[in-house]
N, C-alpha and C positions, 0 to 999 in steps of 0.2 A: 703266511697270510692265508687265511680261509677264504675260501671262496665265497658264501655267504655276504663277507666283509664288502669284497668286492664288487658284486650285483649290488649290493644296496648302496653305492656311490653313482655319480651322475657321470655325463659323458667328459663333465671339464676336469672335473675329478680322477676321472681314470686317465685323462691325455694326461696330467700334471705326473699323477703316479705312476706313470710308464715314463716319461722323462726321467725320471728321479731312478728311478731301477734300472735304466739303463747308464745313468753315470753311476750309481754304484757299483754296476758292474763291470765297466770299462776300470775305477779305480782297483777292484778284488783284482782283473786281471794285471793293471799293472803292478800291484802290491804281488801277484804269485810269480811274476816274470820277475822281480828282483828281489825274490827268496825272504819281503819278511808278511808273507801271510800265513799266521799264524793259525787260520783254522781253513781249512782247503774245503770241506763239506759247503763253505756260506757262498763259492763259485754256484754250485750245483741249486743251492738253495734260492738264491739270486735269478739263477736261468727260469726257475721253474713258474716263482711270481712273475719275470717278465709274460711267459707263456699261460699263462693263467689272466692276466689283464688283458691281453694282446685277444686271446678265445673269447672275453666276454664285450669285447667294442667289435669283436668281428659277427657275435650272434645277433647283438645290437642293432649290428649296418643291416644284418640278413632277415631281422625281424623272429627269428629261431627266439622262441622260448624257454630257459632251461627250466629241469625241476628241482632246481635246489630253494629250498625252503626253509 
């Protein structure tokens, strides 16, 4: 997910979409704890959007403006 994507959504929109990435990533972990996840990188991949939505509702709260354009 680009971050771009991200900034140009609203604040209900990112609560929604950090929901949602967060059970997908609770089911990647159950699926790699009983052996049939099939591609191990979309763990890593998953954390990373979580951490990327989570930095743009935290600059948000702070008022920090980023320079992604």
């Amino acid at each position: 997910m680009k971050a771009k994507l991200i900034h140009e959504m609203t604040n209900d929109e990112l609560a929604k979409k950090l929901g949602d990435l967060k059970k997908e990533y609770f089911n990647l972990r159950l699926s790699h704890a009983t052996g049939q996840l099939s591609n191990p990188k979309a763990l890593t991949v998953c954390k990373k959007d979580i951490a990327k939505v989570q930095t743009i509702i935290r600059e948000r709260e702070l008022g920090i403006s980023s320079g992604v354009k």
